[in-house]
C-alpha positions in Angstrom: 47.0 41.1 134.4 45.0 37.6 133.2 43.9 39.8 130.6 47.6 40.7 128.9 49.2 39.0 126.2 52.4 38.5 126.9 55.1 36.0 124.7 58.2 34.9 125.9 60.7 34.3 123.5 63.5 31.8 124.0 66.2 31.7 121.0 68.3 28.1 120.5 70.9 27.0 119.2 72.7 24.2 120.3 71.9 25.1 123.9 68.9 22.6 124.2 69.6 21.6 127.6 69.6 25.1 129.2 66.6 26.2 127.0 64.6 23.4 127.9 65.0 24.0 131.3 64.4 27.7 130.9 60.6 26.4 129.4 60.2 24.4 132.1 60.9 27.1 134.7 58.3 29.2 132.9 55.8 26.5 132.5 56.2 26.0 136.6 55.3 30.0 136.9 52.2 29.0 135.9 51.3 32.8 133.8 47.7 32.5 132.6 48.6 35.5 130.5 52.3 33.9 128.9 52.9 32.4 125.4 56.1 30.6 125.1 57.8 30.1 122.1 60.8 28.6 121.5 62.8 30.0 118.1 65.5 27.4 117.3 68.4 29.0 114.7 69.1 25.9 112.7 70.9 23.8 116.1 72.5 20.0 115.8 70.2 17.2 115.1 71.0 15.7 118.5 70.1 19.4 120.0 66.8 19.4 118.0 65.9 15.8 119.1 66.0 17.1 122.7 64.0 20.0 121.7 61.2 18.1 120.0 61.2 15.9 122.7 60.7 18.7 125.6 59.0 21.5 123.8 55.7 20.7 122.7 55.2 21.6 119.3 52.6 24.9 119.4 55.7 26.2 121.5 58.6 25.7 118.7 59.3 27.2 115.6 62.1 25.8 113.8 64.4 28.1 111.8 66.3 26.8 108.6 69.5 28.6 109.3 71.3 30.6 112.1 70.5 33.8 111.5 72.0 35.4 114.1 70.5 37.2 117.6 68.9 39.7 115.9 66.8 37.7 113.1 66.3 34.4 115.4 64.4 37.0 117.8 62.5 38.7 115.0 60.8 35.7 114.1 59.7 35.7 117.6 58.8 39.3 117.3 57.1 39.1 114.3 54.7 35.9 115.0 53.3 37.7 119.0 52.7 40.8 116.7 50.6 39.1 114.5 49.0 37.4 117.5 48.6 41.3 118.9 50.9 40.6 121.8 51.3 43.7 124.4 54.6 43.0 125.7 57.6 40.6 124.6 60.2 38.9 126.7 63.2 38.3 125.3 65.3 35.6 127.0 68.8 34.0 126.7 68.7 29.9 127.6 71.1 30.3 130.4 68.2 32.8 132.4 66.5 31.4 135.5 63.4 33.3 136.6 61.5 33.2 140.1 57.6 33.7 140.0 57.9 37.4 140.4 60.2 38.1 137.9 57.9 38.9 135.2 55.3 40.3 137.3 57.2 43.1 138.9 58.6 43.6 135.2 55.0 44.2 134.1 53.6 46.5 136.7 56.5 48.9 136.0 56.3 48.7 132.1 52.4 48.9 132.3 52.5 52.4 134.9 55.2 54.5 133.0 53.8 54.4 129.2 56.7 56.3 128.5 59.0 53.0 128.6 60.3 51.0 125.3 61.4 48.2 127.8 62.6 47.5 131.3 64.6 44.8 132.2 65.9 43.1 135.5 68.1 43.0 138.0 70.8 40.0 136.5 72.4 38.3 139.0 75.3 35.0 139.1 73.7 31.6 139.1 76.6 30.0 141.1 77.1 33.1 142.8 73.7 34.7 144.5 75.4 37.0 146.2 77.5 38.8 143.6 74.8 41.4 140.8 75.9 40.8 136.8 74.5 43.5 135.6 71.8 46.3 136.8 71.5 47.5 133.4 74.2 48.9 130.6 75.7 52.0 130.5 77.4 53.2 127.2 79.5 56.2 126.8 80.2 57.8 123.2 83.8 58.7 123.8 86.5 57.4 121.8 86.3 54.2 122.9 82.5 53.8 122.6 83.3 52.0 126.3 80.0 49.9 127.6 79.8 48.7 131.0 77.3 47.2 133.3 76.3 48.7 136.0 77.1 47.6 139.5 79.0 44.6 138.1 80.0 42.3 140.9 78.7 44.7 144.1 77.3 42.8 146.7 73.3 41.9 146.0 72.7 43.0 150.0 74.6 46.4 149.4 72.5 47.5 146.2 68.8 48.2 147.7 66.0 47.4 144.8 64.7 50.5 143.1 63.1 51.7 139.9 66.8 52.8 138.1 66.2 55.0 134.9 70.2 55.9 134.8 70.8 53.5 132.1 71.7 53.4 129.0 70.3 50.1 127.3 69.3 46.9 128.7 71.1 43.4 128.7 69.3 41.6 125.8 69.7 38.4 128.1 66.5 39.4 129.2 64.3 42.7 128.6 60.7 43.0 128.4 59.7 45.1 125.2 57.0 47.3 124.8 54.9 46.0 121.1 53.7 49.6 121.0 57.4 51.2 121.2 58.5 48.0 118.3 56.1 48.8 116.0 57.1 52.4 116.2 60.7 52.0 116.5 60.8 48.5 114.3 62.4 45.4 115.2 66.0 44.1 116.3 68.2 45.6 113.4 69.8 42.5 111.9 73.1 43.6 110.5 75.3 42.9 113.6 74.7 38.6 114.0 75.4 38.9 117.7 76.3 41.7 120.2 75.5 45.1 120.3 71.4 44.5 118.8 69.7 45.4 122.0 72.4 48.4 122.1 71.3 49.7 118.7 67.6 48.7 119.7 67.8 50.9 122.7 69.6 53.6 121.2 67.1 54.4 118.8 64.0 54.0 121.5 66.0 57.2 123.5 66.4 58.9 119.9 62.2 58.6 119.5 61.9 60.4 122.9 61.4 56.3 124.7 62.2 55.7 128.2 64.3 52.7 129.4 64.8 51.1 132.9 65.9 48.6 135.0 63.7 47.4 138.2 66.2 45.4 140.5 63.4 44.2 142.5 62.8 42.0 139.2 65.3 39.5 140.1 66.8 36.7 137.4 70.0 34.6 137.6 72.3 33.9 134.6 75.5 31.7 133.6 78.8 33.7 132.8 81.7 32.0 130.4 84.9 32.6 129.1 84.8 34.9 126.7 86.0 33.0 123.3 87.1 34.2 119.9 83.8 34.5 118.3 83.2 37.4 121.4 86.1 39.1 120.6 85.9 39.3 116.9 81.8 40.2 116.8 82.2 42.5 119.7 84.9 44.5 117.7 83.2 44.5 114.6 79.8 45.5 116.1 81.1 48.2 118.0 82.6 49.7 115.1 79.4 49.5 113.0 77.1 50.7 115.9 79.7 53.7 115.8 79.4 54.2 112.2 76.0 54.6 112.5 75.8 56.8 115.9 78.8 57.9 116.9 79.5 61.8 116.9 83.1 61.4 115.5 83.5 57.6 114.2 86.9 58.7 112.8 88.4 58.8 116.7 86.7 55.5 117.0 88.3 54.0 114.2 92.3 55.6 115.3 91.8 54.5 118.7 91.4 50.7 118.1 93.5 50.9 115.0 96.5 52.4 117.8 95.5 49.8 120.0 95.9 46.9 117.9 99.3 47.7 116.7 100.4 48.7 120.1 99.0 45.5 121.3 101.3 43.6 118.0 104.4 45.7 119.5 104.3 44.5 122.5 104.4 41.1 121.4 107.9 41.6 119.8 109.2 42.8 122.8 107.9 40.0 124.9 105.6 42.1 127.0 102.0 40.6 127.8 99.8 40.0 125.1 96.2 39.6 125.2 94.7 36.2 123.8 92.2 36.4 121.0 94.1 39.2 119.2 93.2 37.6 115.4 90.0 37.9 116.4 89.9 41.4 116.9 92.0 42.2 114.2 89.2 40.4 112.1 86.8 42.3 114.3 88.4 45.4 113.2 88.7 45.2 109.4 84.9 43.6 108.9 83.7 46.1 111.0 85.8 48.9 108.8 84.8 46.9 105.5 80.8 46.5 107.1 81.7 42.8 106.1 81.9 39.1 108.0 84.8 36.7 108.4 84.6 33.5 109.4 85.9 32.5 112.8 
């Protein structure tokens, strides 16, 4: 395994604190075969001074703007191509990893050559005995609904396996094939945030690519409240994924579209209404209109 070459990729911005504890709980793994690399999209000055501080700087690459998920990570992508990396890991700042995270990640990516990426079994940090996410399902009905899969089932009830049933991988933190990117290309940059690792994933089925998800691989993350920049990306972005691969985007389109205004009724009469619903009215016309509002 000494004999891989293997990046991690950590994107920033204005999460200094969690990232830089992120690099130090992969500098503590101690991977002869691991290149970090910090991207940071353009944070703070305050965040950057942390970074510069912590990072050392052969591991940070300093971005001139927030580009979004997508183009942050491709800068990543781009620079352990050129330095003929085998396999990437993708990682969000708020991911915690234990010493055989990557390892187990790597044995199963390296024995089925038919995988684009395999990712982990995501688990709470405050809550180690509750699963996040054993990989994403997606279903192309008129909702486009995604889920993840055994969301908030006891960790002692779920035994660890090899699970190919999924339908993408949480871009938290997947492990990427270089051979399936170059084929495939990199993290389409059109969405900003939400939904690239869907796309990504989508299109490594379409080339005949395997995914999975090995919850013996074992990483913790942070959950929040969802705010309104979720609301309004993960609307639009669901529509434009749709556009792109959805069978009937039309029944897309009328569902949310009924949804919205049933959601404005209710309002008038005083019934419950859900918080954040400017945002996905925003969500809805700039993913209609393939444009961006600011939020």
């Amino acid at each position: 395994m000494e004999r891989l070459n293997v990046f991690a990729l950590i994107l920033n911005y204005n999460s200094a604190n969690e990232t830089i504890e992120l690099f130090k709980n992969l500098e503590e793994q101690n991977y002869k075969f691991l290149n970090i690399l910090v991207i940071d999209n353009h944070s703070s000055n305050s965040d950057l001074i942390k970074l510069k501080e912590n990072v050392p700087s052969k591991n940070l690459f300093l971005n001139k703007n927030n580009s979004g998920y997508a183009a942050g990570n491709n800068i990543g992508v781009d620079i352990a191509l050129r330095q003929k990396a085998d396999y990437i890991w993708i990682l969000n700042p708020d991911i915690r990893i234990t010493f055989y995270s990557l390892p187990i990640l790597l044995n199963t990516i390296i024995e089925d050559k038919t995988l684009a990426a395999v990712g982990p079994r995501i688990i709470h940090r405050h809550n180690r005995a509750k699963i996040f996410s054993d990989g994403e399902l997606l279903r192309m009905d008129e909702k486009c609904s995604t889920s993840q899969k055994n969301f908030n089932k006891d960790v002692s009830e779920i035994p660890g396996n090899v699970d190919y049933g999924i339908d993408y991988i949480n871009g938290s933190s997947i492990l990427l094939n270089c051979k399936a990117i170059r084929e495939i290309g990199n993290f389409p940059e059109e969405y900003f945030l939400y939904f690239e690792e869907t796309d990504w994933c989508f299109r490594a089925r379409q080339n005949n690519w395997r995914l999975a998800i090995n919850t013996n691989a074992i990483v913790y993350n942070l959950t929040s409240v969802k705010k309104s920049l979720f609301h309004y990306y993960f609307m639009r972005n669901k529509l434009i994924f749709c556009k792109k691969y959805h069978p009937d985007f039309s029944k897309v389109k009328n569902y949310y579209l009924k949804s919205l205004i049933r959601e404005l009724l209710n309002r008038f009469k005083g019934k419950y209404f859900r918080p954040f619903y400017k945002s996905r009215i925003k969500g809805f016309i700039s993913g209609i209109l393939f444009t961006t509002f600011k939020i």
